[in-house]
C-alpha positions in Angstrom: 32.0 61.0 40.1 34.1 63.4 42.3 37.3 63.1 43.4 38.8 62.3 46.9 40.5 64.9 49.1 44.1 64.2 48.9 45.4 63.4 51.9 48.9 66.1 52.8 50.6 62.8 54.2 50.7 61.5 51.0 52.9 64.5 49.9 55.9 63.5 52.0 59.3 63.2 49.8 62.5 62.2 51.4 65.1 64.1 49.5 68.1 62.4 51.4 69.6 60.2 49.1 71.1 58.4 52.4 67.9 58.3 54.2 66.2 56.2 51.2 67.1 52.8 53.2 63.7 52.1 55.5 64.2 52.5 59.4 61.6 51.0 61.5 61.6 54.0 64.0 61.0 56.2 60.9 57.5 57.8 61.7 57.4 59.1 58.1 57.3 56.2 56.2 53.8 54.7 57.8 51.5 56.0 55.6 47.6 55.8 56.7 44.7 56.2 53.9 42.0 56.9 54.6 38.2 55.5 53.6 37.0 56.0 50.4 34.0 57.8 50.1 31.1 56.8 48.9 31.0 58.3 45.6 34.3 56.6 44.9 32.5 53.1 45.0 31.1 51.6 42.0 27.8 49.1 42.4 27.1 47.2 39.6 23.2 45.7 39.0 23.1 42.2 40.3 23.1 40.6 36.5 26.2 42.2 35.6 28.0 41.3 38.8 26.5 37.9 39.0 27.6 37.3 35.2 30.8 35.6 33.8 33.0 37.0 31.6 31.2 34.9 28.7 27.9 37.2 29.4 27.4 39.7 27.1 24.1 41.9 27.4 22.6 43.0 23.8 19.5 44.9 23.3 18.1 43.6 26.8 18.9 39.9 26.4 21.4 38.0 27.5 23.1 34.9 26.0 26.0 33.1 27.6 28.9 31.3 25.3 30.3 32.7 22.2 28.6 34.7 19.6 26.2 36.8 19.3 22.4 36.9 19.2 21.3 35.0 16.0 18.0 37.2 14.5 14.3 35.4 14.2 14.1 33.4 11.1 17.8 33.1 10.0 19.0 30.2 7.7 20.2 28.5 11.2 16.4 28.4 12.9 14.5 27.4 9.5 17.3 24.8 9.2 16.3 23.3 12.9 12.5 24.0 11.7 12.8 21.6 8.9 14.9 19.3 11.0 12.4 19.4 13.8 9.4 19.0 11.1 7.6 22.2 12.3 8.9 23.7 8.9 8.3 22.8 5.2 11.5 22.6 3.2 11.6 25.5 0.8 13.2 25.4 -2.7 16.1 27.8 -3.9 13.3 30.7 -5.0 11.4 30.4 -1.2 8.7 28.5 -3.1 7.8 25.0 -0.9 9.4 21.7 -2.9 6.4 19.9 -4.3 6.8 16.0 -3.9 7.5 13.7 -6.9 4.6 11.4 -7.6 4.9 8.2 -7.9 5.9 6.5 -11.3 2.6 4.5 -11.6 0.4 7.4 -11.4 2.8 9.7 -13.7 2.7 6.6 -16.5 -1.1 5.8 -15.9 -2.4 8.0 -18.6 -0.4 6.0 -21.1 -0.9 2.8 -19.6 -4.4 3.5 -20.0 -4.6 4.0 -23.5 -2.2 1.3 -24.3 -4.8 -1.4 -22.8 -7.5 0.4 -24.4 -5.6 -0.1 -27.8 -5.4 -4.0 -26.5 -9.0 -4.4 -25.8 -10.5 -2.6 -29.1 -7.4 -5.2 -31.4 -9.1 -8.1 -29.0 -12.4 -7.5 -30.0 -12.1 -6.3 -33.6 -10.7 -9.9 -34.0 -13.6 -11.7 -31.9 -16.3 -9.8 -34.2 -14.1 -10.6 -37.2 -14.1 -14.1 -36.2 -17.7 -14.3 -35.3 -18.6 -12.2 -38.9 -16.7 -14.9 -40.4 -18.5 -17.6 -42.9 -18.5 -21.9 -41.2 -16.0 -23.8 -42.5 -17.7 -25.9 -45.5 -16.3 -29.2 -46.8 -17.3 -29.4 -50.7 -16.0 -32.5 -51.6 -13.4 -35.9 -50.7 -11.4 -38.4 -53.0 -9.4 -41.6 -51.5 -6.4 -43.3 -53.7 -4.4 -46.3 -52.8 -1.1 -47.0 -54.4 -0.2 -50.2 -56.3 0.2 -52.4 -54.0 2.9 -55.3 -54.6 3.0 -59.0 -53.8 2.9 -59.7 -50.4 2.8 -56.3 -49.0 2.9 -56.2 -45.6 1.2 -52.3 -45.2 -0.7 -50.1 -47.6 -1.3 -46.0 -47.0 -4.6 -45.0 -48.4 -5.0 -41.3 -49.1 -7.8 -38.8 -48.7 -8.0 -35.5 -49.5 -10.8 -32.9 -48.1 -11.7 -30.0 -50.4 -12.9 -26.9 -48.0 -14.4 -23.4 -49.0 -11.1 -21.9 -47.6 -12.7 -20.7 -44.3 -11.1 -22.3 -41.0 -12.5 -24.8 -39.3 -12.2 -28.1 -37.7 -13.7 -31.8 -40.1 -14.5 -34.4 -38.2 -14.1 -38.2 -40.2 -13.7 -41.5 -40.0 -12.3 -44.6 -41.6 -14.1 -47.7 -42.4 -13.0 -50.5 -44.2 -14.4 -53.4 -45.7 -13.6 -56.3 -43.7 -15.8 -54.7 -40.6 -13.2 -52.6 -38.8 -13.8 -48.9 -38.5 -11.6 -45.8 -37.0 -12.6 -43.8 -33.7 -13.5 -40.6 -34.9 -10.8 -38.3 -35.8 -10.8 -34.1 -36.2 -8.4 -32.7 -38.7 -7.6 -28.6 -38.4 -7.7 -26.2 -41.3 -6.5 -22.7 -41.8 -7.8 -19.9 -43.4 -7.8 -19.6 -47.0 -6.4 -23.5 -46.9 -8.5 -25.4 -49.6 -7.2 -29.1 -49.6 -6.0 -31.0 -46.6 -5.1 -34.8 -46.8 -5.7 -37.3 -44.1 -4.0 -40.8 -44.6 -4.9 -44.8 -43.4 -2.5 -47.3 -43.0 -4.3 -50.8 -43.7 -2.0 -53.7 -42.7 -1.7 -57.1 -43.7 -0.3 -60.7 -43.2 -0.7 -64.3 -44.7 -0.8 -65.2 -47.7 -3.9 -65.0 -50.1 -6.0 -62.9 -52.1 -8.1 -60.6 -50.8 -10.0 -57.4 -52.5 -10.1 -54.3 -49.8 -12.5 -51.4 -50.1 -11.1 -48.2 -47.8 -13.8 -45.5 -47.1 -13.5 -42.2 -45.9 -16.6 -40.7 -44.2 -17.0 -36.8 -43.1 -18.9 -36.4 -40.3 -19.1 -32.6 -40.2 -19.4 -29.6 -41.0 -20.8 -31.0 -44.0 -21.3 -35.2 -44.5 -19.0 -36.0 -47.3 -17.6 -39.8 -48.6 -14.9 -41.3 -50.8 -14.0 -44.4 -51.3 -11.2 -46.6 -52.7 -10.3 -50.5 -53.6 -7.6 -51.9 -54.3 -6.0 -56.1 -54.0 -3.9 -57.6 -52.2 -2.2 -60.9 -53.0 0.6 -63.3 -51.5 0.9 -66.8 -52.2 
């Protein structure tokens, strides 16, 4: 850019000390510049005169506010990616965060063999049942106490002699003045060879009178015992 003429005006110097006050009829102290020329003027482009003093032009591109330009695929943009969802949220090593599964399907395997363990226990027991020999009832006795003056009740007892194998006997009582029980079931365990079953015969008045208690096995097998005793009150 070149530099003005100097105008000689300009090279007026008052060396009177006294003369130093201004005088309005002093013809030397108007001083007249002239134009600039046009070289002297400086034109700026139209975005750097329209622009702020928070414009800052960098590489072509223009941002307004503090900072600078942040570079494609900083921490801050995949930050706002995974915010927005358009990006997957990466682990520590860039590798993408694989979701936990859920507990059901992590613990299925076990919970699979664990009911497979049930099952095969259920039905080793069923086929052990079903291999099993019947329940058998070899044999039945029936005692009666003594049975003192004027007694007013008398417990007959029966035993049933199994094969130990469980099962369920079903019996009866009968006795001999006509009356006889409903019929009754009586349970038995496994390796359980004797099991007792009891009547109570009651009685009132006085008198003499012989009694005859029965007991009748109605299954598995049909087994009977019987027992007499008398009773007496006068």
């Amino acid at each position: 850019m070149s530099t003005p003429p100097e105008d000689p005006r300009l090279r007026f110097v008052r060396t009177d000390p006294a003369a130093s006050r201004p005088r309005p009829d002093d013809p030397d102290l108007t001083v007249t510049l002239p134009p600039a020329e046009p070289a002297a003027t400086l034109h700026l482009p139209p975005s750097a005169a329209g622009a702020g003093p928070a414009a800052i032009a960098a590489e072509g591109e223009t941002r307004f506010g503090p900072g600078v330009p942040g570079t494609q695929g900083t921490a801050d943009d995949r930050a706002t990616g995974i915010w927005r969802g358009t990006l997957p949220p990466e682990g520590p090593s860039g590798a993408t965060v694989r979701r936990r599964r859920p507990w059901w399907r992590r613990e299925l395997p076990s919970l699979l063999v664990v009911v497979a363990v049930v099952v095969a226990v259920v039905l080793g027991m069923r086929s052990c049942t079903a291999a099993r020999s019947p329940l058998h009832v070899v044999g039945a006795t029936v005692t009666a106490p003594e049975v003192g003056r004027c007694a007013k009740t008398v417990v007959v007892t029966g035993v049933l002699r199994t094969d130990g194998n469980p099962g369920t006997v079903d019996y009866r009582w009968k006795r001999s003045d006509g009356t006889a029980s409903a019929v009754l079931h009586q349970e038995v365990g496994e390796n359980v060879r004797r099991s007792e079953v009891v009547l109570r015969w009651s009685f009132d008045g006085h008198g003499t009178m012989k009694a005859t208690a029965t007991l009748e096995v109605l299954s598995p097998d049909p087994v009977t015992a019987a027992t007499s005793f008398t009773y007496a009150c006068s």
